[in-house]
C-alpha positions as CSV (number, residue, x, y, z in Angstrom):
1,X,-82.6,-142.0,8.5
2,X,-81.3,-140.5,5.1
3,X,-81.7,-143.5,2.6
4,X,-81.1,-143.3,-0.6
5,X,-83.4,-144.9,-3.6
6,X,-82.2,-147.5,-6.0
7,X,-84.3,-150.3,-7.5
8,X,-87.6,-151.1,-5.2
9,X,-88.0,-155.1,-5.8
10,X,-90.6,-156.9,-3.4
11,X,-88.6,-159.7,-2.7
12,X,-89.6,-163.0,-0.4
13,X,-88.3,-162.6,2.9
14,X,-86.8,-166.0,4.5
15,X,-83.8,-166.3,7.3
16,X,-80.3,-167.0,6.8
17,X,-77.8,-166.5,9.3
18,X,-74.2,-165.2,9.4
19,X,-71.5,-167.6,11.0
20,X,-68.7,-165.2,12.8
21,X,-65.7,-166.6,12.9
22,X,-62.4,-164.9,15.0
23,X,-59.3,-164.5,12.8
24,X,-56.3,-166.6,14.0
25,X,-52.7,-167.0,12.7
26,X,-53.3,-170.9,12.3
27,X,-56.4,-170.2,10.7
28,X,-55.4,-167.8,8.2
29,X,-52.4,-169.6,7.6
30,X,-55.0,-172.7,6.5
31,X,-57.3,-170.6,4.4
32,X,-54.2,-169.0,2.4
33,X,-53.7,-172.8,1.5
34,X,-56.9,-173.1,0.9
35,X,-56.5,-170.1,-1.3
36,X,-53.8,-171.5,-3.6
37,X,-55.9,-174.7,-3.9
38,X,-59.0,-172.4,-5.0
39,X,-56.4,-170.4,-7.4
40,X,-55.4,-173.6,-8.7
41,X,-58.6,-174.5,-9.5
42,X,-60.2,-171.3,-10.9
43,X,-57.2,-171.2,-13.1
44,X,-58.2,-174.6,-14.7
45,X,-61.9,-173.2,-15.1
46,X,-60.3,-169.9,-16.9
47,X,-58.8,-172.5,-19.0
48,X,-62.4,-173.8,-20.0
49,X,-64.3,-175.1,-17.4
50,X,-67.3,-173.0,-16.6
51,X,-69.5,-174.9,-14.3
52,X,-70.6,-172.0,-11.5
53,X,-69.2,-172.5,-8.0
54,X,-71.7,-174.4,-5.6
55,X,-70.7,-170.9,-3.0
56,X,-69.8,-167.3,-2.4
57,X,-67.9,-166.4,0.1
58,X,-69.0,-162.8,1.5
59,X,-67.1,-161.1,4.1
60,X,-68.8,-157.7,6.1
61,X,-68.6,-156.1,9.4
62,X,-70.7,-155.9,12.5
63,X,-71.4,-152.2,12.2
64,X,-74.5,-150.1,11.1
65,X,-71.9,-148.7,8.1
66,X,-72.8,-152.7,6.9
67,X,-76.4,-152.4,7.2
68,X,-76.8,-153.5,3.9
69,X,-74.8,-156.6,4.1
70,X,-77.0,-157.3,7.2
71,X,-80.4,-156.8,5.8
72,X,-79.5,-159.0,3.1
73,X,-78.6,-161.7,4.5
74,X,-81.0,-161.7,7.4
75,X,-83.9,-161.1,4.9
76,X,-83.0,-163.6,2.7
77,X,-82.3,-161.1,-0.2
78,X,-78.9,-162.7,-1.1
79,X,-80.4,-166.1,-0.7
80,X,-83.0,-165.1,-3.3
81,X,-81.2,-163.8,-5.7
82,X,-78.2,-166.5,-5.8
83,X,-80.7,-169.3,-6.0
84,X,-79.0,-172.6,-5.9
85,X,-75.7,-171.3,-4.9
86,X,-75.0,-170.8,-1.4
87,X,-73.3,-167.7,0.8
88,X,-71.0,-168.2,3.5
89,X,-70.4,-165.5,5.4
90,X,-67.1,-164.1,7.8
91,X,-67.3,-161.4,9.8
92,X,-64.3,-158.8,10.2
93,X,-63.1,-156.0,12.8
94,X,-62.0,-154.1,9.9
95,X,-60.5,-153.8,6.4
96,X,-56.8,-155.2,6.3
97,X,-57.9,-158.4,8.3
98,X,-61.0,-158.3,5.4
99,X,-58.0,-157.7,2.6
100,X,-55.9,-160.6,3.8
101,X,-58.7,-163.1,3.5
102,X,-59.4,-161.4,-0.1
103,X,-55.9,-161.7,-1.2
104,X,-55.4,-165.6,0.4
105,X,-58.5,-166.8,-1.0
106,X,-60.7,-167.2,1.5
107,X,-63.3,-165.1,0.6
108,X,-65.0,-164.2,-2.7
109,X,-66.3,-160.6,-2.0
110,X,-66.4,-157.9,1.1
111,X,-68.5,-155.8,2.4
112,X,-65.3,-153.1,3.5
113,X,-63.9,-149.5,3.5
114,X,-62.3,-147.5,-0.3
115,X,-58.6,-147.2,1.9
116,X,-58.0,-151.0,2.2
117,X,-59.6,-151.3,-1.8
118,X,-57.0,-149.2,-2.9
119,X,-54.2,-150.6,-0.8
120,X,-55.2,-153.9,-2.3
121,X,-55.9,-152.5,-6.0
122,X,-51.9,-150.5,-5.9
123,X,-50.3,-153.5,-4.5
124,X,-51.7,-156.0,-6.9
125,X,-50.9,-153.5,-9.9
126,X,-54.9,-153.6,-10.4
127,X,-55.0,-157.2,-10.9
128,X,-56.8,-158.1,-6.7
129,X,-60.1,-156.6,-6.8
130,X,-62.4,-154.3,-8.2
131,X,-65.3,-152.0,-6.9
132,X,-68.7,-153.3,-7.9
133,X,-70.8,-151.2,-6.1
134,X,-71.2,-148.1,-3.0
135,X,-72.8,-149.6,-0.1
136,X,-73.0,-146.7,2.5
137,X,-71.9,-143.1,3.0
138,X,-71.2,-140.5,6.2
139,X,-71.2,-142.5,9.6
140,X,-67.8,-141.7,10.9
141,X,-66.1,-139.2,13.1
142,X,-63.6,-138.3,15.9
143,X,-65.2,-138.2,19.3
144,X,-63.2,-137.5,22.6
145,X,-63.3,-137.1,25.9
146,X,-64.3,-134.2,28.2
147,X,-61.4,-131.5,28.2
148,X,-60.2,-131.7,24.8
149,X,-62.2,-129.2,22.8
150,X,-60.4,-128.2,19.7
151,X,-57.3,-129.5,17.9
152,X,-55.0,-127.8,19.6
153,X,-56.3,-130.1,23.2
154,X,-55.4,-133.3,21.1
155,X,-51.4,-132.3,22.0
156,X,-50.0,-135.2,23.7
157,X,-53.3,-137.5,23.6
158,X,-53.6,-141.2,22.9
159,X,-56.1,-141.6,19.8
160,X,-57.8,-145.4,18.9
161,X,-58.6,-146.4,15.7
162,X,-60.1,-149.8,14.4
163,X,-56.9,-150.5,12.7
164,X,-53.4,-149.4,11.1
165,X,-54.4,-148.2,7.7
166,X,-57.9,-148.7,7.5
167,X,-60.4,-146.5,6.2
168,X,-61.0,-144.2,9.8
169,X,-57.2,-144.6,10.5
170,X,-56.4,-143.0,7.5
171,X,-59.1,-140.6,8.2
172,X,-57.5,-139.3,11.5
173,X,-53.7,-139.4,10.2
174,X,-54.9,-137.4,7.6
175,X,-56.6,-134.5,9.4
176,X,-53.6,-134.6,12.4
177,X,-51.5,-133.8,9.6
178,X,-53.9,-130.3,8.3
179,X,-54.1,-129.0,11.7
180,X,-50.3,-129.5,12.0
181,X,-49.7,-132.6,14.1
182,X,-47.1,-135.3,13.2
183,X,-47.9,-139.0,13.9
184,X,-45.9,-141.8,13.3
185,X,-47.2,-145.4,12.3
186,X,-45.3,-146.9,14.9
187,X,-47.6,-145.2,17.8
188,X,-44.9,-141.7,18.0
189,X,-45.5,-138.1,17.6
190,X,-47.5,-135.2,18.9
191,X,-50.3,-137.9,19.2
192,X,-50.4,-141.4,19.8
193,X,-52.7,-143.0,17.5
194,X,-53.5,-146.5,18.7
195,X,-54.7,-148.8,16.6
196,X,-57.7,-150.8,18.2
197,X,-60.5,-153.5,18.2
198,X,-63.6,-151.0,18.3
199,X,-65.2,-153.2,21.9
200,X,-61.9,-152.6,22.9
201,X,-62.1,-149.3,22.5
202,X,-65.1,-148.9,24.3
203,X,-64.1,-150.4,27.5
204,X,-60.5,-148.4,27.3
205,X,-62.5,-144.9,26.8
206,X,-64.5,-145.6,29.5
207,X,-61.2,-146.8,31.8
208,X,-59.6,-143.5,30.9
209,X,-56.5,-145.3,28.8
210,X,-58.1,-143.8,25.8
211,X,-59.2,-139.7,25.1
212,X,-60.3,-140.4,22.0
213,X,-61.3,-142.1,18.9
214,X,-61.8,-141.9,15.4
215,X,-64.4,-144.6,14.6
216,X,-67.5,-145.8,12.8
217,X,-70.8,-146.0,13.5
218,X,-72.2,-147.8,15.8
219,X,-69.4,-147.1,17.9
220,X,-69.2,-143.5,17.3
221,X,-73.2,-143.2,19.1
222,X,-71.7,-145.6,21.7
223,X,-68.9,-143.9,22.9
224,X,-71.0,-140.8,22.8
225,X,-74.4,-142.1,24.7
226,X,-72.6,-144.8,26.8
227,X,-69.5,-143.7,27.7
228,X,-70.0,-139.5,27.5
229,X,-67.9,-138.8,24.7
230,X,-68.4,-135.9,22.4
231,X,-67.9,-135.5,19.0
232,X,-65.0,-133.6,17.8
233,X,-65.0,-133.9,14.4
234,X,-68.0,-135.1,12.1
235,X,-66.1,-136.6,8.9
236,X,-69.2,-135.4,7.1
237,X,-67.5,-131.9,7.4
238,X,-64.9,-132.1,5.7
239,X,-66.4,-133.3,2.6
240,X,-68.0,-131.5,-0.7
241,X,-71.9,-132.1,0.7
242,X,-70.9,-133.9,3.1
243,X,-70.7,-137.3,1.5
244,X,-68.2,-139.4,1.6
245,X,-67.8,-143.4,1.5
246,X,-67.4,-145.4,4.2
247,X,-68.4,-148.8,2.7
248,X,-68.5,-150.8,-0.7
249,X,-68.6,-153.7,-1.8
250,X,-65.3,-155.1,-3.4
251,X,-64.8,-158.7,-5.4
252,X,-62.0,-160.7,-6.0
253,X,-61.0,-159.9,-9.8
254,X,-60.5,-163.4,-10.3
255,X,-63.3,-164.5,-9.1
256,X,-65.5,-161.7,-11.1
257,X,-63.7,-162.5,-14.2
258,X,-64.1,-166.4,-13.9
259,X,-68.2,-165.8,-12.7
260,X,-69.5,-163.0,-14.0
261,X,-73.1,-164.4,-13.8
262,X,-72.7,-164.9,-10.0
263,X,-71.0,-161.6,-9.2
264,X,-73.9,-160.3,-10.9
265,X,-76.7,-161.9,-8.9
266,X,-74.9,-161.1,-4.9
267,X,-74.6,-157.4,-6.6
268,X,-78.7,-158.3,-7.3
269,X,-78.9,-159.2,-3.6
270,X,-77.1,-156.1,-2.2
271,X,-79.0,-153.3,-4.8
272,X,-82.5,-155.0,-3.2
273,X,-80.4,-154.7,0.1
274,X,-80.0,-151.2,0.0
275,X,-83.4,-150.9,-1.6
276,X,-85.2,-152.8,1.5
277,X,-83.9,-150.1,3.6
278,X,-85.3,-147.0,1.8
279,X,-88.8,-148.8,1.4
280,X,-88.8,-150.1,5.5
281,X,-87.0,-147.4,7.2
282,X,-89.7,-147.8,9.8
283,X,-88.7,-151.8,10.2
284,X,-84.7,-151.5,9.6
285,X,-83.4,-150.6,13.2
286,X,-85.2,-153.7,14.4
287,X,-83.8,-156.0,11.6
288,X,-80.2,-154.0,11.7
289,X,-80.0,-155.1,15.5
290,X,-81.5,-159.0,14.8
291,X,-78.6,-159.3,12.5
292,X,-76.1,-157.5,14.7
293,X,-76.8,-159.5,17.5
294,X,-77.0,-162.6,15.1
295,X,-73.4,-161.7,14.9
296,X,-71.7,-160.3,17.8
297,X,-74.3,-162.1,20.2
298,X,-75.4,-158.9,21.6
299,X,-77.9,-155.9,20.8
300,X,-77.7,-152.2,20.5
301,X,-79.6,-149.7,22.8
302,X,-82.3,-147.8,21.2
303,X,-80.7,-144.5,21.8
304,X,-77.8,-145.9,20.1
305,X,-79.2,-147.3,17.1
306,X,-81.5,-144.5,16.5
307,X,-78.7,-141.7,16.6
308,X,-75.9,-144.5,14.5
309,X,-78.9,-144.6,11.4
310,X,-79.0,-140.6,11.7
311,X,-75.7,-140.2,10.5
312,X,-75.6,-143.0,7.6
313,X,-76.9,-142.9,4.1
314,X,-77.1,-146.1,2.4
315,X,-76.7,-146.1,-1.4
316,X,-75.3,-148.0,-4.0
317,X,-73.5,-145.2,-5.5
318,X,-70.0,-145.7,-4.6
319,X,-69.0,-141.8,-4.5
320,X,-65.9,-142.6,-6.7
321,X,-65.3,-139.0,-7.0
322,X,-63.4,-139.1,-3.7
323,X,-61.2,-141.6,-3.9
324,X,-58.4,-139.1,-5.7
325,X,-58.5,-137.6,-2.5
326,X,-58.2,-140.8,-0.4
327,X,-55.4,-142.2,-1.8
328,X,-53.6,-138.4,-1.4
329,X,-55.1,-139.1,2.6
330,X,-53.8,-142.5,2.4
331,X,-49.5,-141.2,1.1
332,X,-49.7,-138.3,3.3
333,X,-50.4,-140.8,6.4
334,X,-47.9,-143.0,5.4
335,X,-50.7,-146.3,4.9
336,X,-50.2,-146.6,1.4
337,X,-48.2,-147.2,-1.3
338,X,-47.9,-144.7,-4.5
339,X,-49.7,-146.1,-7.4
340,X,-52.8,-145.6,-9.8
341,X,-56.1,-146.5,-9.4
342,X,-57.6,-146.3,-12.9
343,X,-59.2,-149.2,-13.3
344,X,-60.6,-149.8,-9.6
345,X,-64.5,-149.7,-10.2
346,X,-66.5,-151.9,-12.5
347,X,-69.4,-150.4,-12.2
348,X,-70.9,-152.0,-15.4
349,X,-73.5,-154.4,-13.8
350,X,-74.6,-152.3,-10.9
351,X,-75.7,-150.2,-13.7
352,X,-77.0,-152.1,-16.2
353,X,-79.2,-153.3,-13.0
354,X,-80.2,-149.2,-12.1
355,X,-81.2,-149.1,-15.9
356,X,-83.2,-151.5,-15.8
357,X,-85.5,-150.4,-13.0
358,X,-85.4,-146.9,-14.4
359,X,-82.7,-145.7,-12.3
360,X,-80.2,-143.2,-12.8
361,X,-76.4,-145.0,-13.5
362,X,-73.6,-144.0,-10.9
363,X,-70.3,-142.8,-11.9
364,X,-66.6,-144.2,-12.0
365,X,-65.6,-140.7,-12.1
366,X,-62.8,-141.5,-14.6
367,X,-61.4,-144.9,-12.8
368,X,-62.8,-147.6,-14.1
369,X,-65.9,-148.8,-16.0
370,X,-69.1,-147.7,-16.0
């Protein structure tokens, strides 16, 4: 496993579960009221009132690319380092469902992919949400069935992704479009691209009603060890090094701006997170699949696991150097709207954290504050 280090706190270890909770039109319709109540509210502690919230609200995925969102909660990492205050938890498929609860007000902070943070950050004119902090890098990539072998096999093929104009989505549209295939968002062109719950995904690979997807991991190693899938294209490749972000960790501006203190201790939480996993890499696959099946109610295979922590580095370093080129991924595939991005990280915490252990700071590259 390729981990990198940031700060190397012993922290207390004690249990704390994640509730899941499935995404509904009723029930987002009731938490975006619940949202104007809780803007209503924070606007009267802008106003003056500064008593902390008595909860975060966290939001992460059930993927290995959100190992650090597991680890913290299931070791009690977030727990210790927000004290009193508690963490409630909801667990997403992927980014836009993640962005809507962001946006409505359900949640205070995500665990999520840079294409849906800078769909959010353009749309909002820079007022939604800001980058805090890098979470994980590499752990994506295209894998198909047997007969398609290069690009030029992909003609006429039906392509999954987790969902329209999320961080893999992109991804795909993106390199289609370099090796001179036109897709459409509405499912048309030289290939279908079809945007789908990743379980889903599984069982339709393995049907046949699938060739191929563009995924993260776990579901990359599943597809590949339980289903015979091959990869087609490691995303890895077609960055400078090879890295490249897959998750961060994003807050509600508001919610930053009104509890600064707060934000600061769950960004505590998640550096000792990512931390936990350099200094136990012997331990994590066994607490990465507790959590996983804390959430989802099942387990990984060994084989899968094992090869899903291959491809991932986990680091708190955001790799904002690449997010010029995601939002040019993002227009070309039709996702996103034009729009600037200075101003997306905030990177001043993370860092004043890293300084204080000794660490090296991490970089804005030009787009926010470090």
């Amino acid at each position: 496993m390729k981990i990198n280090r940031t700060m190397t706190r012993l922290l207390s270890k004690h249990a704390r579960s994640a509730s899941a909770t499935k995404w509904t039109a009723l029930g987002l319709a009731a938490m975006m009221l619940a949202g104007c109540a809780s803007a209503s509210a924070t606007g009267e502690a802008a106003k003056g009132e500064t008593d902390a919230p008595t909860e975060v609200r966290l939001g992460y995925f059930a993927n290995v690319t959100h190992a650090p969102a597991l680890v913290g909660l299931s070791e009690g990492l977030f727990a210790d380092a927000l004290g009193d205050i508690d963490l409630k938890t909801e667990v997403f498929n992927a980014g836009p469902a993640a962005i809507e609860a962001l946006s409505a007000g359900a949640i205070d902070a995500t665990y999520i992919g840079p294409n849906p943070s800078i769909n959010t950050f353009i749309q909002s004119g820079g007022e939604s949400a800001h980058i805090i902090a890098g979470a994980t890098s590499g752990g994506a990539a295209l894998v198909v069935r047997d007969g398609i072998d290069s690009p030029e096999d992909l003609e006429g093929a039906n392509i999954a992704t987790p969902q329209l104009g999320n961080t893999q989505d992109v991804a795909l549209r993106s390199w289609l479009a370099d090796e001179g295939f036109e897709t459409t968002t509405a499912g048309g062109g030289d290939v279908t691209i079809t945007p789908t719950e990743n379980a889903q995904t599984l069982t339709l690979f393995q049907q046949g009603d699938v060739d191929g997807a563009w995924l993260p991991e776990p579901w990359v190693s599943r597809l590949v060890v339980e289903a015979g899938a091959h990869v087609l294209v490691d995303e890895a490749d077609l960055w400078k090094d090879g890295a490249f972000p897959t998750t961060v960790l994003l807050v509600r501006a508001e919610f930053a701006e009104q509890h600064p203190d707060v934000v600061e201790d769950l960004l505590e939480g998640h550096v000792a997170s990512v931390a936990w996993l350099d200094e136990h890499a012997d331990e994590a696959p066994a607490v990465i699949n507790d959590a996983l099946e804390e959430a989802t109610g099942k387990r990984l295979s060994d084989d899968v696991l094992a090869r899903a922590l291959e491809n991932v580095t986990f680091t708190v370093d955001p790799h904002a150097e690449a997010f010029e080129k995601l939002v040019d991924n993002g227009l070309a595939a039709g996702t996103q709207k034009e729009g600037s991005i200075d101003g997306l990280f905030d990177l001043r915490a993370l860092n004043a954290l890293l300084e204080k252990d000794g660490q090296d700071p991490v970089s804005a590259a030009g787009l926010g504050k470090e």
